[in-house]
C-alpha positions as CSV (number, residue, x, y, z in Angstrom):
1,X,28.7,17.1,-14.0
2,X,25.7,18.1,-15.9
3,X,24.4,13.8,-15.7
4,X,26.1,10.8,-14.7
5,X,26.6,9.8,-18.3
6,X,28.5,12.7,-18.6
7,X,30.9,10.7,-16.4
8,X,31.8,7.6,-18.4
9,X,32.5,10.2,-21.3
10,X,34.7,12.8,-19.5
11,X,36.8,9.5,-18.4
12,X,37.4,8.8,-22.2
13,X,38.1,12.5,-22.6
14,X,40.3,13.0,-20.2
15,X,42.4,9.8,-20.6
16,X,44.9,10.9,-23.0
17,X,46.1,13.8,-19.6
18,X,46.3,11.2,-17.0
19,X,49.0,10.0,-14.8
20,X,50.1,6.4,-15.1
21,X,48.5,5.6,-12.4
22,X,45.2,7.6,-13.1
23,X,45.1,5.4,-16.3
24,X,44.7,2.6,-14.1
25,X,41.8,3.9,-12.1
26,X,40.1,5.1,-15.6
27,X,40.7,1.7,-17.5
28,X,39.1,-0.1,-13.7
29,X,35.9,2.2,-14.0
30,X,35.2,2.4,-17.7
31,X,35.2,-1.9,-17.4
32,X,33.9,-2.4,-13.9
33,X,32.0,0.8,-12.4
34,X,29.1,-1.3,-10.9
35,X,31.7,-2.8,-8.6
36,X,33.9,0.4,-8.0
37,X,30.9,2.7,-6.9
38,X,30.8,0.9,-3.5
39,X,34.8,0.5,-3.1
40,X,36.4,3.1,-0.8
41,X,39.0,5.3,-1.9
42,X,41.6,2.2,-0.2
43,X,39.6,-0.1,-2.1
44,X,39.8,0.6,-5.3
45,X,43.4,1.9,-5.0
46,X,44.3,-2.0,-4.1
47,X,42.3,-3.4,-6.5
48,X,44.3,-1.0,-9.3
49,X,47.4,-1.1,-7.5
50,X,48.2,2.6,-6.9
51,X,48.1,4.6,-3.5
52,X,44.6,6.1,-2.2
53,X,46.3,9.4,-2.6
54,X,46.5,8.7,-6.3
55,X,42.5,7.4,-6.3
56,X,41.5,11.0,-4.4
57,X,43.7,13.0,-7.3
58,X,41.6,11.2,-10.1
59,X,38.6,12.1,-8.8
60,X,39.8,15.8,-8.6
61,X,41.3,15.2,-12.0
62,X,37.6,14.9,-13.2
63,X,36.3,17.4,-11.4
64,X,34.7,16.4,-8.3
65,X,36.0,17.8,-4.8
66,X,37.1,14.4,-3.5
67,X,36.4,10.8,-3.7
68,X,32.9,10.6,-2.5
69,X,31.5,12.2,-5.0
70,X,32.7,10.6,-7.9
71,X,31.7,7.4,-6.1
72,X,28.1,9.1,-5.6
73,X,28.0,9.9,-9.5
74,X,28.9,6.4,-10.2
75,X,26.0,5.2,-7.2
76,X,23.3,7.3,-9.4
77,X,24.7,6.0,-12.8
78,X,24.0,2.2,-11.7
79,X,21.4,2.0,-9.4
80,X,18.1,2.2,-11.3
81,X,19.9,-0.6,-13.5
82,X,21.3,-2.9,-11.2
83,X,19.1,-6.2,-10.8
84,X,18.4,-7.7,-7.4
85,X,20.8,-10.5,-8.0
86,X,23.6,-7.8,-9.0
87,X,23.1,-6.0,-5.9
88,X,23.5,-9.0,-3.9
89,X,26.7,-10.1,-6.1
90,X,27.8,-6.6,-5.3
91,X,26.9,-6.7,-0.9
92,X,30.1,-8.2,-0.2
93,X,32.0,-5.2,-1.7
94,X,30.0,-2.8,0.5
95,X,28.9,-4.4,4.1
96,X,31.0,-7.2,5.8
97,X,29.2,-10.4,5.9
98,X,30.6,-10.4,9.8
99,X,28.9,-6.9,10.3
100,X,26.1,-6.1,8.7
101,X,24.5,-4.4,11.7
102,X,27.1,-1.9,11.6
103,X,27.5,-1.4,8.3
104,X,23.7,-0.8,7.5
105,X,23.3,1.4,10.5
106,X,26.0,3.4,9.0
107,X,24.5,3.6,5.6
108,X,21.2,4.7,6.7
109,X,22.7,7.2,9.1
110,X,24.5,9.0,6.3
111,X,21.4,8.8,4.0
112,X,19.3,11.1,6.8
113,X,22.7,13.4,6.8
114,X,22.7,13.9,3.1
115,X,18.6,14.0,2.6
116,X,18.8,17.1,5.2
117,X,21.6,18.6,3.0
118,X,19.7,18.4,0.0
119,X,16.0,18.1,0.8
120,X,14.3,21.4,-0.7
121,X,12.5,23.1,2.4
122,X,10.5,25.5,0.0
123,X,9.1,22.3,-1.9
124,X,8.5,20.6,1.7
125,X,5.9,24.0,2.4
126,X,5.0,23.2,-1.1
127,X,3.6,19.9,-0.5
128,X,2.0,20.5,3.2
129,X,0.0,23.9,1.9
130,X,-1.0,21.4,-1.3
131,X,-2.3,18.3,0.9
132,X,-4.1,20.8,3.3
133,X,-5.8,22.3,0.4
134,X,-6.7,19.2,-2.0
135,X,-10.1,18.1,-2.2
136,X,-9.2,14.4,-2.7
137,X,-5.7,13.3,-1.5
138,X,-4.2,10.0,-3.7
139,X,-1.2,8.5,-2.5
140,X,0.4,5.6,-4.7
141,X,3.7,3.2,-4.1
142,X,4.2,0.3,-5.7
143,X,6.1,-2.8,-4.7
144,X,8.6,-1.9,-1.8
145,X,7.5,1.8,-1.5
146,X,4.2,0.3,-0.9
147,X,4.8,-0.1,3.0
148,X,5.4,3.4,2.7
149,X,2.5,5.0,0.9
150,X,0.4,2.6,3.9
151,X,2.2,4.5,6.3
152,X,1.6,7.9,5.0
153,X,-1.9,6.9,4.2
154,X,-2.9,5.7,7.7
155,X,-1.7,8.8,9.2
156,X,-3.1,11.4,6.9
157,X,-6.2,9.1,7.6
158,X,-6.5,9.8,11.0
159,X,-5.9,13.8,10.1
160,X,-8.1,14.5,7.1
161,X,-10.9,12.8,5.7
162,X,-9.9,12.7,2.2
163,X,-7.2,10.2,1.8
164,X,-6.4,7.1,-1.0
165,X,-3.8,4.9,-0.8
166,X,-4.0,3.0,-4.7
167,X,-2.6,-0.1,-4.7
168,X,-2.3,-3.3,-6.5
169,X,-5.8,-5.2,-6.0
170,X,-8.7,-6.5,-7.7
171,X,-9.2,-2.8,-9.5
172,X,-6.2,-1.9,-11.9
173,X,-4.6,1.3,-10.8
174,X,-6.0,3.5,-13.5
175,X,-9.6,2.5,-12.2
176,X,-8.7,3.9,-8.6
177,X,-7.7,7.1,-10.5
178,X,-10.2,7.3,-12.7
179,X,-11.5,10.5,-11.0
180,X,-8.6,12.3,-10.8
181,X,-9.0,16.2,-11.3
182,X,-7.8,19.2,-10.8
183,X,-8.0,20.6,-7.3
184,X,-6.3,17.2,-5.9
185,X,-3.1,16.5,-4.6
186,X,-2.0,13.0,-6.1
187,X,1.3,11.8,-4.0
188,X,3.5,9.6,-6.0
189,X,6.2,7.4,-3.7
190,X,9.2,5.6,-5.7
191,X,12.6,4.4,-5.6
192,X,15.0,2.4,-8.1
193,X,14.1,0.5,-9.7
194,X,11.2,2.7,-10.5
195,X,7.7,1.3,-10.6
196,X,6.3,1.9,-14.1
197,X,3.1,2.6,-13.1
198,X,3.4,5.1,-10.2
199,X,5.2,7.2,-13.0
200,X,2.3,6.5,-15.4
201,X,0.3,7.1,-12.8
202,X,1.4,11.1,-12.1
203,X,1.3,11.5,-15.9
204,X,-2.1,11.1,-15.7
205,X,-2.4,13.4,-12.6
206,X,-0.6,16.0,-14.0
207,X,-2.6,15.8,-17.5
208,X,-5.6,16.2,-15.8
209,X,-4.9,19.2,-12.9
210,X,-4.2,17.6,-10.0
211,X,-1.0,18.5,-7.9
212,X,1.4,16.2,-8.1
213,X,4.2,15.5,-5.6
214,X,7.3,13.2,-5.8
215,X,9.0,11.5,-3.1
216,X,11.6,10.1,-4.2
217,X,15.5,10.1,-4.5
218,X,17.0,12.6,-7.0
219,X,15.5,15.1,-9.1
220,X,16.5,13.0,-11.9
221,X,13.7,10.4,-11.1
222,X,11.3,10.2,-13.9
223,X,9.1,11.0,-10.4
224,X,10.2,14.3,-10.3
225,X,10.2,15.0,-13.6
226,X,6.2,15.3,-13.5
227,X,6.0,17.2,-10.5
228,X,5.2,20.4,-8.5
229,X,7.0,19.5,-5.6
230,X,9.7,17.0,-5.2
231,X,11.1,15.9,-1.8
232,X,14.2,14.2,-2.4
233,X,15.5,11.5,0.1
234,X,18.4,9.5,-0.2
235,X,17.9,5.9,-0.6
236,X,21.7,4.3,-0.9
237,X,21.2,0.8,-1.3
238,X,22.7,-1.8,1.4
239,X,23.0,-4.8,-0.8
240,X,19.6,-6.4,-2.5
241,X,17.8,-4.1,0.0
242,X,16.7,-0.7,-0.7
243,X,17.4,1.9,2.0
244,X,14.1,3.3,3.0
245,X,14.6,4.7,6.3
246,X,15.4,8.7,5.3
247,X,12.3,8.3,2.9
248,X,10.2,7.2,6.0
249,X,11.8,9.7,8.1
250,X,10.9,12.9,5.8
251,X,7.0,10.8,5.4
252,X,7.2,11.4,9.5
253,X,7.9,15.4,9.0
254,X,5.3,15.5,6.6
255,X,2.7,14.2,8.9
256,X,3.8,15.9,11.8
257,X,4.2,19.1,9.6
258,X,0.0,18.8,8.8
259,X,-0.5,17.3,12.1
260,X,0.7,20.6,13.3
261,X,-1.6,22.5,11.3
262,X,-4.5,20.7,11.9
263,X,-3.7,20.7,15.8
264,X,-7.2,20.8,16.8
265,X,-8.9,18.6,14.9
266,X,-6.2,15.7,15.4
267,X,-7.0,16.4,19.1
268,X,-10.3,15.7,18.6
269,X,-10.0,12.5,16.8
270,X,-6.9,10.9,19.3
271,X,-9.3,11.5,22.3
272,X,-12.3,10.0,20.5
273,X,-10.1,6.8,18.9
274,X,-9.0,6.8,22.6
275,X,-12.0,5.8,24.3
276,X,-12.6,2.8,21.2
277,X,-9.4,1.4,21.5
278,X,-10.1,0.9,25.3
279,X,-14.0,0.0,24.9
280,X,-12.7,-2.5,21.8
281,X,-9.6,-3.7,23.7
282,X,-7.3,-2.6,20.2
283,X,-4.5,-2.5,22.6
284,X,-2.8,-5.2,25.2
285,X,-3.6,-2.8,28.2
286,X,-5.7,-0.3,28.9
287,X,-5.7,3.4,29.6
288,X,-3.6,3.8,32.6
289,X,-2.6,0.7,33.2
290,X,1.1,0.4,34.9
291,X,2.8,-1.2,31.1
292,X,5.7,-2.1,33.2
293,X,3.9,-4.9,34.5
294,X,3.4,-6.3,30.7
């Protein structure tokens, strides 16, 4: 499957060839595929009436090894378009009211297993070797990737000495970026539904030198499409909410990946912003202090 609009048209393609019961399944998706990409195999044989057995053939029929990845292609066909009210519509389907712990947890869980699968380890070097070497380092998230561009930000902060998180503020965004050139490493953070701006914002990067680097999930992300390096995490959605946990998780490698490289100086600065945060009581207790007793 070359896109995931390929997949509403090989459906119509294929129809003609299909089993009875394959028809069903086709006519189901072709008129409601935002509700069967979160139905299991079960599911959506129920809702059809024909056996899961029948479901898991379809999906070969069309090309796919099994079931879970024609319900991925029809994940990455919907989500950028899905509104917040859709998705919620939509959470009943995929986590029980009764148990969303579990159900979340499990999402998230397989997110990390498929971003490690499919995470690019030479781009990952890529983007390390680029922040180390960048004169001025930008990193920009907008709306709920913002918590994690803050994240990245204070860490690299307390690394390197070169770090901007832009953000939404008094200044527009293009202000913060005005000085944008080449010999910087501009980090762009963003999930469906894309921000518009962190994408017009690597444009601009790009058009004037800097390195650019995605995060973000799929290589299909108009993210990616501007990039030099693209670290791809998965971010399944759990209802309304988007899934950020394997995004945070590969922003934790990255720091500990330039952490690692700048071993020395990081020592340096922890033992320095040691002796403040106990002279400026930053934390609840101080150094050496039993915290059991808290």
């Amino acid at each position: 499957m070359e896109t995931n609009m390929d997949l509403m048209r090989i459906i119509q393609g294929k129809f003609a060839r299909l089993s009875k019961g394959q028809k069903l399944i086709a006519e189901y998706i072709l008129k409601h595929y935002d509700k069967a990409a979160f139905m299991t195999a079960a599911k959506l044989g129920i809702s059809v009436g024909v056996s899961e057995s029948t479901v898991v053939r379809f999906a070969n029929q069309l090309g796919y090894e099994g079931y879970p990845e024609l319900q991925k292609a029809l994940q990455e066909l919907i989500k950028n378009k899905l509104t917040t009210a859709q998705r919620i519509e939509l959470a009943s389907d995929y986590v029980e009211p009764n148990n969303a712990l579990r159900g979340v947890l499990k999402s998230d869980i397989e997110n990390i297993r498929a971003t490690m699968e499919k995470i690019s380890y030479s781009d990952f070097e890529g983007t390390v070797n680029s922040i180390l070497k960048a004169k001025k380092i930008y990193i920009v998230g907008l709306r709920s990737s913002a918590a994690l561009a803050d994240f990245l930000g204070f860490y690299l902060n307390l690394i390197l000495d070169n770090v901007k998180v832009v953000s939404y503020g008094i200044s527009d965004i293009f202000e913060q970026v005005l000085n944008i050139s080449e010999g910087d490493c501009v980090i762009g953070i963003g999930f469906p539904r894309y921000a518009v701006r962190t994408v017009e914002t690597l444009n601009f990067a790009k058009s004037r030198g800097a390195d650019v680097i995605a995060i973000t999930d799929s290589l299909l992300s108009p993210l990616a499409a501007k990039a030099d390096y693209a670290l791809i995490a998965e971010s399944n959605m759990a209802s309304f909410v988007d899934s950020l946990v394997a995004p945070l998780s590969v922003i934790n490698a990255l720091i500990v990946a330039v952490g690692l490289k700048e071993k020395e100086k990081i020592s340096k600065t922890f033992n320095e912003l040691e002796h403040i945060w106990e002279d400026y009581q930053i934390y609840s207790y101080k150094k050496g202090t039993d915290v059991n007793k808290f």
